[in-house]
Backbone as a printed PyTorch tensor [residue, N CA C, xyz], in Angstrom:
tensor([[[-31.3440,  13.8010,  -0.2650],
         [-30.1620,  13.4520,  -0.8820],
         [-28.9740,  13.1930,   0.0040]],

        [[-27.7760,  12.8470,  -0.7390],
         [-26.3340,  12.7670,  -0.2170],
         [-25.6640,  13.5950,  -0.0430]],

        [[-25.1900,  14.0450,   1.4630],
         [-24.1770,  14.6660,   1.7250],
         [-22.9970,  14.7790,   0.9190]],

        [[-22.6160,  15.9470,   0.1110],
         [-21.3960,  15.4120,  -1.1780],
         [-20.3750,  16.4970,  -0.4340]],

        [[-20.8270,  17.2470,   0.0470],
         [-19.8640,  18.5940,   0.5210],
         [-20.7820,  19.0530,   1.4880]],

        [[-19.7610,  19.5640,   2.4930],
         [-19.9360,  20.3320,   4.0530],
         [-18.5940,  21.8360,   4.1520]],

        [[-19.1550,  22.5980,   5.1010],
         [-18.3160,  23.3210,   5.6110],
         [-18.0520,  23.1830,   7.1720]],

        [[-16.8160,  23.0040,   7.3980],
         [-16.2930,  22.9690,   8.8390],
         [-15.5190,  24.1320,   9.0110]],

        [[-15.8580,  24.3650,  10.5510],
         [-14.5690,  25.3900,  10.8580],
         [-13.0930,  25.0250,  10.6910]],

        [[-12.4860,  26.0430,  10.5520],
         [-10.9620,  25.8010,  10.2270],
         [-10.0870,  24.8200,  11.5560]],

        [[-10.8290,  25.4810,  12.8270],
         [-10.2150,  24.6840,  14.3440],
         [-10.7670,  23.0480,  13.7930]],

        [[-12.0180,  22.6750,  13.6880],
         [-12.6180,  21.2430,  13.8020],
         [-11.7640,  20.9020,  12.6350]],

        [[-11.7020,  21.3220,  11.7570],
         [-10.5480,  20.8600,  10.3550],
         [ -9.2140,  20.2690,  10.7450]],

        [[ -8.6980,  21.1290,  11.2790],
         [ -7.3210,  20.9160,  11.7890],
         [ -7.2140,  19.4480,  12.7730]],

        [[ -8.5110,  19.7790,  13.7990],
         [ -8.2030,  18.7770,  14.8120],
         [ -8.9630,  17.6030,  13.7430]],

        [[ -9.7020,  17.3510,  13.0370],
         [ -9.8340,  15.7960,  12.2370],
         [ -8.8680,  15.3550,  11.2630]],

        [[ -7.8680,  16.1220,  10.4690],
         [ -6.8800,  16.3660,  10.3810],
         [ -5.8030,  15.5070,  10.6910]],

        [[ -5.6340,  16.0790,  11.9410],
         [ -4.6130,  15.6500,  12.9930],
         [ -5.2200,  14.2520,  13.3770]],

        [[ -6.4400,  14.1210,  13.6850],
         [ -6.5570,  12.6020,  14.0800],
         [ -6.5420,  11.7570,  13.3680]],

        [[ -6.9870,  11.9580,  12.0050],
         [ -7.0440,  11.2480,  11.0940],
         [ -5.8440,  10.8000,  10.3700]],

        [[ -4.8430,  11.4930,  10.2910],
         [ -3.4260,  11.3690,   9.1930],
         [ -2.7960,   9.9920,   9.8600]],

        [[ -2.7920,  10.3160,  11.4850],
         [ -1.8750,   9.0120,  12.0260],
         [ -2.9720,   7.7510,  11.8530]],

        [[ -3.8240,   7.8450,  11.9800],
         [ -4.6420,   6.5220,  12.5100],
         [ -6.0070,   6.1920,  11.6990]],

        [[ -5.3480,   5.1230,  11.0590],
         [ -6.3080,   4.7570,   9.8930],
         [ -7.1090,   3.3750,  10.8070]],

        [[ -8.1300,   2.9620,  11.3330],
         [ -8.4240,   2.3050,  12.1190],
         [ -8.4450,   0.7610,  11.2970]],

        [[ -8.0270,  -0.3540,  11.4920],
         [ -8.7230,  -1.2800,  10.7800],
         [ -9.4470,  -1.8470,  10.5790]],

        [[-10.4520,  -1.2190,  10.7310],
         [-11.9010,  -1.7550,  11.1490],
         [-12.7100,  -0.7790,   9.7820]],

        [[-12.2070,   0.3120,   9.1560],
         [-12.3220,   1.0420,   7.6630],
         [-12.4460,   0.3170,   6.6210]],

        [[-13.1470,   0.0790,   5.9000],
         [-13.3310,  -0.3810,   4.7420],
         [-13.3200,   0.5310,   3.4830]],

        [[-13.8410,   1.7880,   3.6990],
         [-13.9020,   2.9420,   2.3640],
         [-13.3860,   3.9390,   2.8430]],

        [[-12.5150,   4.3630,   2.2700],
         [-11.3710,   5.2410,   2.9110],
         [-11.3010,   6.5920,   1.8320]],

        [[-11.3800,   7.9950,   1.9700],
         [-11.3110,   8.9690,   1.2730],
         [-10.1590,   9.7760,   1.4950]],

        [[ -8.8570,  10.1720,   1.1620],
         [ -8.2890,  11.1560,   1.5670],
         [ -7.7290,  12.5130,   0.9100]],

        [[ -8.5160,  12.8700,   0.8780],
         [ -8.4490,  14.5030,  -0.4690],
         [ -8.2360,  15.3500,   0.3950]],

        [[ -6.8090,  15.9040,  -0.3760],
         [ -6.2530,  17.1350,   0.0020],
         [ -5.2980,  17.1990,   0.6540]],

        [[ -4.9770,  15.6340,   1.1980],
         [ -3.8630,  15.3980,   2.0780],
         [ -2.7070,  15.7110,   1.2300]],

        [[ -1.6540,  15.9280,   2.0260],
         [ -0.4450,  16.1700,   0.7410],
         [  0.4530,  14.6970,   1.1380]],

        [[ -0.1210,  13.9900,   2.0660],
         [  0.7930,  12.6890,   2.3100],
         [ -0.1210,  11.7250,   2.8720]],

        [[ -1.2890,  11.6140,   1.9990],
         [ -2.4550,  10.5600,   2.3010],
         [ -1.9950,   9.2730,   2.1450]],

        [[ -1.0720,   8.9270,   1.3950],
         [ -1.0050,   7.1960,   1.4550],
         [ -0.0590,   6.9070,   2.6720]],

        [[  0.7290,   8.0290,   3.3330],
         [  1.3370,   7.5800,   4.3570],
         [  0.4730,   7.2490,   4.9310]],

        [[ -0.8870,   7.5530,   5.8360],
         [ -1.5040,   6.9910,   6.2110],
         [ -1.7650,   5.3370,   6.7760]],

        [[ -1.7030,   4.7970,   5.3740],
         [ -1.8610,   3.5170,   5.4250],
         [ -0.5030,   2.6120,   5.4800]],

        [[  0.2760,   3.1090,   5.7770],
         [  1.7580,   2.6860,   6.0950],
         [  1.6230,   1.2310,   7.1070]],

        [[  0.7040,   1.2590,   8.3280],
         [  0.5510,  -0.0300,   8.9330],
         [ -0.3500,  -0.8810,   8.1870]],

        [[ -0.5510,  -0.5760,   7.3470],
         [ -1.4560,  -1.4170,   6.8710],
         [ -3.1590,  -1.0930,   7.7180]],

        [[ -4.0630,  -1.9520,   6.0740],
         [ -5.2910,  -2.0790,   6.5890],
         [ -5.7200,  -3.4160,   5.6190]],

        [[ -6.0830,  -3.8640,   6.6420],
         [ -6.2450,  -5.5580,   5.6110],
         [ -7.9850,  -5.6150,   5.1440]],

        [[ -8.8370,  -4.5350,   6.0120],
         [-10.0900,  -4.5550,   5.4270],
         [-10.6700,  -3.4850,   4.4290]],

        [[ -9.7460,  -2.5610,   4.3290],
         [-10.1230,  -1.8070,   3.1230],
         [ -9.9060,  -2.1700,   1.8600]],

        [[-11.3000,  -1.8670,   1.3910],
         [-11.9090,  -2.0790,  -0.1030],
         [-11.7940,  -1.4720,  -0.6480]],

        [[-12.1200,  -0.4130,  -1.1020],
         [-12.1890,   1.3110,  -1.9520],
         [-11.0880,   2.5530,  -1.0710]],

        [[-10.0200,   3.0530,  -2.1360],
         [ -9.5030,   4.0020,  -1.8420],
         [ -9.3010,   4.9320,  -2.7550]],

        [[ -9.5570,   6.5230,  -2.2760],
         [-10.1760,   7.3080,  -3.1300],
         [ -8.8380,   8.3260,  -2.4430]],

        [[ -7.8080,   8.6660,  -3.1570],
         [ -6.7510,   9.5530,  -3.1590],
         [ -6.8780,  10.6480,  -3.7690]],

        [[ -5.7660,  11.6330,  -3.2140],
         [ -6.4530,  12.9810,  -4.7430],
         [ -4.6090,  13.2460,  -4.9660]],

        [[ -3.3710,  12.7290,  -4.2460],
         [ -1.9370,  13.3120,  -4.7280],
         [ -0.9640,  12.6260,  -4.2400]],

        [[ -1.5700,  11.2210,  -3.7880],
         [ -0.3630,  10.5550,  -3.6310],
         [ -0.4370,   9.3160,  -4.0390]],

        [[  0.3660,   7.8200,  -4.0940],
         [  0.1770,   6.5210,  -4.3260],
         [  0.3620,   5.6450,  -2.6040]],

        [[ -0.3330,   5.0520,  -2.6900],
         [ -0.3560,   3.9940,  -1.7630],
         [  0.5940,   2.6180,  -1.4730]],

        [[  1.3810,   2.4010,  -0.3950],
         [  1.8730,   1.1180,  -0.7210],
         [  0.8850,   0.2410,  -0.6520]],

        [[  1.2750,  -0.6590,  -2.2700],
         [  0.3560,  -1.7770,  -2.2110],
         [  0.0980,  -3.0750,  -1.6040]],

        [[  1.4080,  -3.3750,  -0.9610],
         [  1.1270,  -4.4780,   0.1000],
         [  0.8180,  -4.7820,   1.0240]],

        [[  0.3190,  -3.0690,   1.3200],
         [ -0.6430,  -2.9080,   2.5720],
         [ -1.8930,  -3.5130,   2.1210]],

        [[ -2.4550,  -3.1160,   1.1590],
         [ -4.0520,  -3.3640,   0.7780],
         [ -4.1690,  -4.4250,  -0.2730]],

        [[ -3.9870,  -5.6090,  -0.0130],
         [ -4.0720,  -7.0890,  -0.3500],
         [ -5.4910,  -7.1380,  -0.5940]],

        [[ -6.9360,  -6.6730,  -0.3050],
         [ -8.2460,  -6.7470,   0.0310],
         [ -8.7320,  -5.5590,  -1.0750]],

        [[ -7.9010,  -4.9430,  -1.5130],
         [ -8.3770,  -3.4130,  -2.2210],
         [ -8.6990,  -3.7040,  -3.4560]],

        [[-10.2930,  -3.5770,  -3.3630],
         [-11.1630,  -3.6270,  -4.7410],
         [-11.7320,  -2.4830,  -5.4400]],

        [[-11.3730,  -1.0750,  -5.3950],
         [-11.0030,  -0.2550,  -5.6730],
         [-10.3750,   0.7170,  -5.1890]],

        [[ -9.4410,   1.9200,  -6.0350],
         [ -8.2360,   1.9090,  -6.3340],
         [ -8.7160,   3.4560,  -7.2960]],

        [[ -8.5390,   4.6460,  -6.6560],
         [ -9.2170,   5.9100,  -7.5260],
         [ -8.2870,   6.8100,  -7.2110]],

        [[ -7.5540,   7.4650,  -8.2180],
         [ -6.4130,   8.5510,  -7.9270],
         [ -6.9840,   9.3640,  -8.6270]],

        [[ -7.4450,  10.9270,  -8.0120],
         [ -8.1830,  11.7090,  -9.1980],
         [ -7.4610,  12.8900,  -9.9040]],

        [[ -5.9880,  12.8610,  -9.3360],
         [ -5.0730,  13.6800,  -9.5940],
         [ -3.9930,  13.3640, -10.5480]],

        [[ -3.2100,  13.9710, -11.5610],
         [ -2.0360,  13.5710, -12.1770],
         [ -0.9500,  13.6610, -11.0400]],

        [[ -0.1570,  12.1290, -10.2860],
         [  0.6370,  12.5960,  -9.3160],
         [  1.9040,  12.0250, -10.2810]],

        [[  2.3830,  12.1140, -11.3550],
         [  3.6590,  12.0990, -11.7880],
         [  3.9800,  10.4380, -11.9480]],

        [[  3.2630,   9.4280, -12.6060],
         [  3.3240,   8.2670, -12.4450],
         [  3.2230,   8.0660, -14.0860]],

        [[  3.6730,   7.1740, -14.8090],
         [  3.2330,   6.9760, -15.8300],
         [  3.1930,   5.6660, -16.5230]],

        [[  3.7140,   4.8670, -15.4870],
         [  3.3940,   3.2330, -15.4600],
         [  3.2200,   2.8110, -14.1960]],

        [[  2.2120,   1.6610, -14.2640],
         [  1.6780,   0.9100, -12.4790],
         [  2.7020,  -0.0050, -12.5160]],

        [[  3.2280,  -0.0540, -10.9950],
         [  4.3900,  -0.6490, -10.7790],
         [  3.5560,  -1.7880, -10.6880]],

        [[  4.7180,  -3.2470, -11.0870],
         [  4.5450,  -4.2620, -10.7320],
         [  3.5800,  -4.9140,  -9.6720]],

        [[  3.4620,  -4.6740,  -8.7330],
         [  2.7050,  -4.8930,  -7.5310],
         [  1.2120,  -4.5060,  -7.5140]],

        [[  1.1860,  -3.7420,  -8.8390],
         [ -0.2490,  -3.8350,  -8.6510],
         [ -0.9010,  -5.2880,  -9.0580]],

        [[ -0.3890,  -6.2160,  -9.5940],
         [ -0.4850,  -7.4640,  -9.7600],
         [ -0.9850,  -8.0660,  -8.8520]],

        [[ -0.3460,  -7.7920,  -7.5330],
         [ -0.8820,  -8.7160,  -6.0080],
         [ -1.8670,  -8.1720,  -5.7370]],

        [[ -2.7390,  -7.9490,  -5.9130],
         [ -4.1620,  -6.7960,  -5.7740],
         [ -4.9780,  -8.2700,  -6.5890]],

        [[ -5.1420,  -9.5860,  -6.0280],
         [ -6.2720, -10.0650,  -6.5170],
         [ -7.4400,  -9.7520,  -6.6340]],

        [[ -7.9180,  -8.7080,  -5.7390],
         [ -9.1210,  -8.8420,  -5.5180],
         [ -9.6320,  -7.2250,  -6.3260]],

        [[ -8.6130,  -6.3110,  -6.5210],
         [ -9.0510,  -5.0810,  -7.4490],
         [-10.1330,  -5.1010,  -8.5920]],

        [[-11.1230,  -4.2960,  -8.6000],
         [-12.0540,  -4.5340,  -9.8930],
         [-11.7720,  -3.1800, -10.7220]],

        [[-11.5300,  -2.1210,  -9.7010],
         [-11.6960,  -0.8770, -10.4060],
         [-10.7050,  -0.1040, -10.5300]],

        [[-10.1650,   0.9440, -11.2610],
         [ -8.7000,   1.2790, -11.4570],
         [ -8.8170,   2.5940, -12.0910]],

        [[ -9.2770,   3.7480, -11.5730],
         [ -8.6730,   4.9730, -11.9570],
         [ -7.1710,   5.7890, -11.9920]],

        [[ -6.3610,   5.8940, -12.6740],
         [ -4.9640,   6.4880, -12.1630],
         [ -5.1150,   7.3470, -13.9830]],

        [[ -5.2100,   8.9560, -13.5190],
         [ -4.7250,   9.6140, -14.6470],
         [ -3.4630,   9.2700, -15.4480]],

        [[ -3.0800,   9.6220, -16.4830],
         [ -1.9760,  10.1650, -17.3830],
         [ -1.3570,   8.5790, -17.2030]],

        [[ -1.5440,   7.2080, -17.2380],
         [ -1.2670,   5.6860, -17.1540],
         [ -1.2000,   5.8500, -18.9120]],

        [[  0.4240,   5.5590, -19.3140],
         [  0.6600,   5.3050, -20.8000],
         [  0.7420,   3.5990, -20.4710]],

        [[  1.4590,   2.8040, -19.6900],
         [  1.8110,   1.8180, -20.1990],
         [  1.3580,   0.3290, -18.5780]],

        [[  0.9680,  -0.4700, -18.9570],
         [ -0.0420,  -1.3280, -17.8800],
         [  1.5800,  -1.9990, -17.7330]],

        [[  2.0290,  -2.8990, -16.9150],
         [  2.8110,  -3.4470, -16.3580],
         [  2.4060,  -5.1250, -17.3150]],

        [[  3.4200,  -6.0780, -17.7770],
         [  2.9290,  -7.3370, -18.4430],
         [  2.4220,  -8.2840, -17.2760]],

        [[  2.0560,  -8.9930, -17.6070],
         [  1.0790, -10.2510, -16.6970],
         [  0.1960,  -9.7170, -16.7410]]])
């Protein structure tokens, strides 16, 4: 089967952590960041080849990810309409975001 869960030491945690928060490589296509408390900063330079992003407490700027064909927030982060911009997301198929009362028109 699939690796779904591991245990790491708390030191190796910290240091992937640390490497990981600044430097989202662009060369990533499926991107996971659970548990971060400031995971979409992350993608602040942008990544023009990621496809799938899987968040657990924050939102992403969307004009970083022009290419992003899914789109999974598994947390209530205090949102209750998708801003406008999710519009420029041609290429999105999939769209999880809890507690969403009202879709944006177009």
């Amino acid at each position: 089967g699939n690796v779904v869960r591991c245990k790491m030491h708390d030191v190796v945690h910290d240091l992937a952590r640390a490497l990981s928060i600044n430097d989202v490589s662009q060369q990533v296509r499926h991107l996971s960041l659970l548990g971060y408390e400031q995971g979409g900063s992350s993608l602040e330079a942008g990544n023009n080849l990621l496809r799938t992003l899987l968040l657990s407490n924050s939102w992403p700027k969307l004009e970083n990810l022009r290419y992003l064909r899914a789109l999974i927030i598994l947390y209530d982060i205090g949102i209750e309409e998708l801003p406008d911009s999710i519009g420029e997301l041609k290429h999105l198929r999939y769209l999880q975001i809890p507690c969403i009362k009202r879709l944006p028109d177009g």
